[in-house]
N, C-alpha and C positions, 0 to 999 in steps of 0.2 A: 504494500500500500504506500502510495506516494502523495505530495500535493500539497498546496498552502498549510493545511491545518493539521495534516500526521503530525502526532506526538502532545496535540493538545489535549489539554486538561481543564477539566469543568466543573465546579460544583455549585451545591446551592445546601443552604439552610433547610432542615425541616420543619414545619411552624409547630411551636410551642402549645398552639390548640387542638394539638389533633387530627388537624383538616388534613384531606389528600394536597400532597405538594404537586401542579400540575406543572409541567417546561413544554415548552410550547416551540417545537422544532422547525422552522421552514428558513426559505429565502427572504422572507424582509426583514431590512436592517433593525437592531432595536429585538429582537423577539430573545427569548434567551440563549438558543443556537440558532443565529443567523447564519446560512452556507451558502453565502451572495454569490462565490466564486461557480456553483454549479446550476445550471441554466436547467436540470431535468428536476431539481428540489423544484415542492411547487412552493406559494407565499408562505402559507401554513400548510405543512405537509403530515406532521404527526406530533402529536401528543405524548410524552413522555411523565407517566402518573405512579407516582410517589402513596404507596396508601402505608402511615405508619401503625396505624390502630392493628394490619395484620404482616405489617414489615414486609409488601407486596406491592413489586411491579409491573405495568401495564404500561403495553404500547395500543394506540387509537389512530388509523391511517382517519384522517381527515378530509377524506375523496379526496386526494392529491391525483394527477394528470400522470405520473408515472407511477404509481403505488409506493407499497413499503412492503420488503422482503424480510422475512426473517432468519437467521444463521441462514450460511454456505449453502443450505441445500434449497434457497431463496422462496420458502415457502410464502405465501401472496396474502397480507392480512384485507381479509372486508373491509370495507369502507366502513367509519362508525362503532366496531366491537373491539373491544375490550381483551386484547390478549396476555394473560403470567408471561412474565418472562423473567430468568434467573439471574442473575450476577454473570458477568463474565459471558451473557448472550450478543451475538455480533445481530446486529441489523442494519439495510440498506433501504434510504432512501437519495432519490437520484442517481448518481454514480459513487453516492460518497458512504462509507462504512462507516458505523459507527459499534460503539460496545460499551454497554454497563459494565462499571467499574466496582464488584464489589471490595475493593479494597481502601476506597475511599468513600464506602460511603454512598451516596446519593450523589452521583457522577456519571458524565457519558465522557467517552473519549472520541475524538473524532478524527477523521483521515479522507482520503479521497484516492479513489482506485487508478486516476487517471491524472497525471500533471496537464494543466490548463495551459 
């Protein structure tokens, strides 16, 4: 994996209420992973949801124009549902890979399959 953002690191807080921590992953600037550099991420492409109350992650493709794949074997999330996914799971939206970091925490790492 190659490309502007390989190697980066992301975290966020989880709120002190309880509430699901949601990240909100697409191309426009300002979101909390913004991947401007790839033109097949759509504005808002996926959901990245934090639920503490059962220490459980979930990805939500947001009818993005390319979809969102999950691990290698790039299985095709619905539009709208709600998928577990575990520490150290790879997913793809656009060209660009990403992965739950469970070693930090409440983190994605990001990378891009393709130098721009």
């Amino acid at each position: 994996m190659s490309g502007p953002l390989d190697g980066k690191t992301l975290s966020w807080d989880v709120p002190t209420d309880g509430s699901d921590l949601t990240i909100v992953i697409g191309r426009t600037p300002g979101l909390h992973v913004s991947i401007e550099h790839d033109q097949q991420v759509s504005r808002t492409h996926v959901h990245l949801i934090y639920q503490p109350s059962a220490d459980r992650f979930f990805l939500v493709d947001k009818k993005s124009r390319n979809h969102t794949f999950l691990s290698l074997r790039r299985e095709k999330l619905e539009p709208e549902v709600r998928y577990e996914i575990a520490p150290n799971t790879l997913f793809q939206v656009g060209r660009t890979w990403l992965r739950l970091d469970d070693a930090l925490g409440s983190s994605a790492e990001a990378s891009d399959d393709e130098d721009d």
